[in-house]
C-alpha positions in Angstrom: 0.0 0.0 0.0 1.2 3.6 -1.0 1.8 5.9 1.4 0.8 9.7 0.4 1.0 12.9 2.7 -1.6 16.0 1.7 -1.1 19.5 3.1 -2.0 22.9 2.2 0.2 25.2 1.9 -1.8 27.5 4.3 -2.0 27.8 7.9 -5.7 28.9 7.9 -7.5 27.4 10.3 -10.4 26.8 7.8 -8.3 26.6 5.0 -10.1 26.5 1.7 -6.9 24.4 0.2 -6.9 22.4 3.2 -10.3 20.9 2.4 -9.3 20.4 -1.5 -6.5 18.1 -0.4 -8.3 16.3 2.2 -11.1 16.0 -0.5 -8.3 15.2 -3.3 -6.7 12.5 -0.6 -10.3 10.8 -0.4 -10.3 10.2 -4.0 -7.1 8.1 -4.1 -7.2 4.3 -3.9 -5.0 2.0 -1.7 -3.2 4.1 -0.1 -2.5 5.3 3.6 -3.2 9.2 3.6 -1.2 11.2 6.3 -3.3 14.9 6.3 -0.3 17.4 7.4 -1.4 20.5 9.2 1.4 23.6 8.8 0.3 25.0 12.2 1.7 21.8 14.0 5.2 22.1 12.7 5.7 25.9 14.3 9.2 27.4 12.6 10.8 31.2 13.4 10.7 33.3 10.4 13.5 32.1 7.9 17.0 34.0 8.4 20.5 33.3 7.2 22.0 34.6 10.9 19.0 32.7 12.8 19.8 29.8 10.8 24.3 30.1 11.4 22.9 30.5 14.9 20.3 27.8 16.1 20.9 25.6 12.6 17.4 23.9 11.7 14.4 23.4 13.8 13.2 19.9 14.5 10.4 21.1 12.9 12.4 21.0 9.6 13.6 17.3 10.1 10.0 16.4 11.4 8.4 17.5 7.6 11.4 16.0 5.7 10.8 12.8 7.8 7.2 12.8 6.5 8.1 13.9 2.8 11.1 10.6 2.9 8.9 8.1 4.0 5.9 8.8 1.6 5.6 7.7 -2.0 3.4 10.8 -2.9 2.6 14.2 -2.1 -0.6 16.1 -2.5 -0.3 19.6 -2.2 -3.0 22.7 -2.4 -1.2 26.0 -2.1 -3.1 28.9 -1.0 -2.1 32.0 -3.1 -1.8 35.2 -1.4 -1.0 38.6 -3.3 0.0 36.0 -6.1 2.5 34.2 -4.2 2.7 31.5 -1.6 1.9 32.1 1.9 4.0 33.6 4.3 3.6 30.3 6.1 4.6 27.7 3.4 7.4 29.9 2.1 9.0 29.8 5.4 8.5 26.4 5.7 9.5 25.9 2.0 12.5 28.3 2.9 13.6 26.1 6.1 13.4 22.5 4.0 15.0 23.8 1.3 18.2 24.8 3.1 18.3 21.7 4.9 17.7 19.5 2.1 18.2 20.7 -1.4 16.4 18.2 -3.1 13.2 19.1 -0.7 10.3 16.9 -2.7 12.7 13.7 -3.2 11.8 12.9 -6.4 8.6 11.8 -5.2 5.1 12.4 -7.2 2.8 15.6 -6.5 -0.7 16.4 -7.5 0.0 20.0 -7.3 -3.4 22.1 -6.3 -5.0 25.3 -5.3 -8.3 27.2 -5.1 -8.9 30.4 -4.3 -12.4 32.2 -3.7 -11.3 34.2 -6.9 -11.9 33.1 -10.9 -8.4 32.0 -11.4 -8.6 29.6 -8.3 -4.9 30.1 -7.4 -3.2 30.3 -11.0 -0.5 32.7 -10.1 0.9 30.6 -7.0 0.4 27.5 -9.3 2.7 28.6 -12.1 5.1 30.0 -9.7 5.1 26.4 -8.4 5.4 24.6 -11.5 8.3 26.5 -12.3 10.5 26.2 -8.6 9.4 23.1 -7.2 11.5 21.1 -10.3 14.8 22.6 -8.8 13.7 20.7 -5.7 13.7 17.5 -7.5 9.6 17.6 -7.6 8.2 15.4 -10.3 4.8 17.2 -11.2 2.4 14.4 -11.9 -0.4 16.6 -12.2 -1.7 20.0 -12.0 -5.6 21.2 -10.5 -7.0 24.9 -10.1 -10.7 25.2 -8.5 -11.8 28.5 -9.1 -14.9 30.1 -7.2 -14.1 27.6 -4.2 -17.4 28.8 -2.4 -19.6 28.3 -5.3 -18.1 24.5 -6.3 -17.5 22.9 -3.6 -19.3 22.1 -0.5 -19.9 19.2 2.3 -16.2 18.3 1.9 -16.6 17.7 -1.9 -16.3 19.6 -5.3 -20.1 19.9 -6.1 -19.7 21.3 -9.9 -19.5 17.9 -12.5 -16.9 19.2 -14.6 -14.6 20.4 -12.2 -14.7 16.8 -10.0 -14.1 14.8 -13.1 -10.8 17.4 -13.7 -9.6 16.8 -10.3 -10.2 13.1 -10.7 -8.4 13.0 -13.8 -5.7 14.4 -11.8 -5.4 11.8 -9.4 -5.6 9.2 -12.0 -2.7 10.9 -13.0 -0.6 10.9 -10.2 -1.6 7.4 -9.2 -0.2 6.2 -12.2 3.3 7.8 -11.2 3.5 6.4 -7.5 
């Protein structure tokens, strides 16, 4: 049995991304799903000096533990001002400096939604373009626009949009 992890890359407690990778998690077969929350691995704000002077958190080793011992990530970043959170770029920041190949090679289903029309698409093509310098292999790629209008009860409610996302994890089963 395949073990995958799902986060968001939020640390909303009601996190809008959190519930599309939960719901994204649901929809993938055989497999032992870890749901990762960013608010339990609490990290200082990324600095070069903090990092000379305390090296990395536990934290740091913790996630990389979790990212090692999975065969597959999935991953729904929130986008905010067109960018990642404050919270997964810190996190992202801390990972990356203690392992340079952060994602492992493993597979990612690479998500977000945003309460907008383009459900995320700046933080997504940001994404798509870093991540592979971090030895990510993109296996697939979902954006859920209008997150308050197509999905509800813990599941996308518009037709089209749930058959995309299950494409998507058809996808990145296939790669695991």
């Amino acid at each position: 049995m395949k073990n995958i992890i799902a986060f968001a890359g939020s640390n909303s407690l009601k996190s809008i991304n959190k519930q599309l990778a939960i719901y994204a998690a649901s929809l993938v077969e055989d497999a032992e799903i870890t749901i990762l929350d960013l608010n339990d691995f609490e990290l200082p704000l990324f600095g070069v000096d903090l990092e000379k002077q305390i090296g990395a958190p536990d934290n740091v080793r913790k996630f990389l533990d979790y990212i090692r011992n999975s065969d597959g990530i999935i991953l729904s970043l929130a986008e905010h001002n067109g960018a990642y959170s404050a919270a997964f770029k810190n996190l992202f920041d801390w990972l990356s400096r203690s392992e340079k190949k952060t994602f492992m090679g493993k597979p990612i289903l690479l998500m977000a939604t945003s309460g907008g029309g383009r459900g995320g698409a700046s933080v997504l093509a940001m994404a798509h373009s870093r991540f592979p310098y971090h030895d990510a292999k993109i296996a697939a790629e979902f954006s859920l626009p209008l997150f308050a209008d197509k999905f509800a009860d813990g599941k996308i409610t518009d037709s089209e949009f749930d058959d995309e996302l299950k494409e998507a994890v058809k996808l990145f089963q296939k790669q695991l």
